[in-house]
LUMNU-566452 format. One record per residue (C-alpha): x negated, y, z; residue number from 1; residue in three letters. Coordinates in steps of 0.25 Angstrom, whole numbers, plus 5000, padded with zeros to 4 digits. Layout:
LUMNU-566452
east/north/up/i/aa
X/Y/Z/NUM/ALA
...
END
This chain:
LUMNU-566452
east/north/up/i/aa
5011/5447/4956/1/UNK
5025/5455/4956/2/UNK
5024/5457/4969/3/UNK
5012/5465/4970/4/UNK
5012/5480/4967/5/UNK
5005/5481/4954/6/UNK
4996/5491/4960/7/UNK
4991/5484/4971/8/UNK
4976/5481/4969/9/UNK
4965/5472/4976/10/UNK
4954/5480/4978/11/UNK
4939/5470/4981/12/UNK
4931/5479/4990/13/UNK
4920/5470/4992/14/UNK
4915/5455/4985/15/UNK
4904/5447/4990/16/UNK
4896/5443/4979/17/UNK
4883/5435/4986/18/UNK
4891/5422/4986/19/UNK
4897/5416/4971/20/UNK
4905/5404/4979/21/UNK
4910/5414/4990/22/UNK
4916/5429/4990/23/UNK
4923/5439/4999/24/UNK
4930/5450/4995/25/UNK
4935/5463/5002/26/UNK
4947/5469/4997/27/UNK
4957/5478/4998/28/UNK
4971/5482/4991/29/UNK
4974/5495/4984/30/UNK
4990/5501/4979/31/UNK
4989/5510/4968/32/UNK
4973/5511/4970/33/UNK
4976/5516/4987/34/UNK
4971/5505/4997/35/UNK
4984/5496/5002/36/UNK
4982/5497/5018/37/UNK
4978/5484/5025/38/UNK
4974/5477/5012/39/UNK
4960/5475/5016/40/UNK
4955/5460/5014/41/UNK
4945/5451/5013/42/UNK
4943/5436/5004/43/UNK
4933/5427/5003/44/UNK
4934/5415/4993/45/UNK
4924/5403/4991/46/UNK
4921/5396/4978/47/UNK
4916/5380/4978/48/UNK
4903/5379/4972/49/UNK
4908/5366/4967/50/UNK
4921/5369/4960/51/UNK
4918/5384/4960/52/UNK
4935/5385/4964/53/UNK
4938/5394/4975/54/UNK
4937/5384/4988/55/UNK
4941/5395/5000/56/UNK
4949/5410/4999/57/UNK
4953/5419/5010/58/UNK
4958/5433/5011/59/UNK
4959/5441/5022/60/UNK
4968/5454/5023/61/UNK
4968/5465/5032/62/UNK
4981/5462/5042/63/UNK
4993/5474/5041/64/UNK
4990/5475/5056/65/UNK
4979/5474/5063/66/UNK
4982/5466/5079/67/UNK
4969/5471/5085/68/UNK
4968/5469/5100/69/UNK
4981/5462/5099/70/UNK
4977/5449/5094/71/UNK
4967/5447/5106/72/UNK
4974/5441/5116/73/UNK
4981/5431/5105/74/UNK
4965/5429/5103/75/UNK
4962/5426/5115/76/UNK
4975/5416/5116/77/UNK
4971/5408/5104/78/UNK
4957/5406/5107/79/UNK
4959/5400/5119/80/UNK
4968/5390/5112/81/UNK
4956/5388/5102/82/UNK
4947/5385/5115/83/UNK
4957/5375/5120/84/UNK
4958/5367/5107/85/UNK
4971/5371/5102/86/UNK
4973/5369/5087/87/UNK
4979/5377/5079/88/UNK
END
């Protein structure tokens, strides 16, 4: 991709291996070999054991800012929609 600095790396931490239908992989991203900050993620794929094609993927990376305490009351909010039935 052009748009990719062409020393931007993937780096796979960790791969689960007990599993040959599922795996979940930690991972981070490196510039010119030095960690890139807040590239931390995680993915986790799912293969059928019929077609053998990938049936399920997600990654999830590590948010630029972190909301913390913030996000409580919002929380708090929304699961009392949940409890009174609202759909989203």
């Amino acid at each position: 991709m052009k748009e990719l600095p062409t020393d931007l790396k993937f780096v796979l931490d960790e791969i689960t291996e007990e599993d040959p239908l599922r795996v979940g992989i930690l991972f981070h991203m490196e510039i010119d070999g030095k960690f890139f900050p807040k590239s931390n993620g995680v993915s986790f794929y799912k293969i059928s054991p019929d077609s053998r094609k990938l049936i399920f993927a997600r990654t999830v990376v590590e948010p630029p800012v972190k909301a913390g305490f913030s996000t409580f009351p919002l929380l708090n909010a929304l699961s009392n929609l949940v409890r009174a039935g609202v759909a989203f």
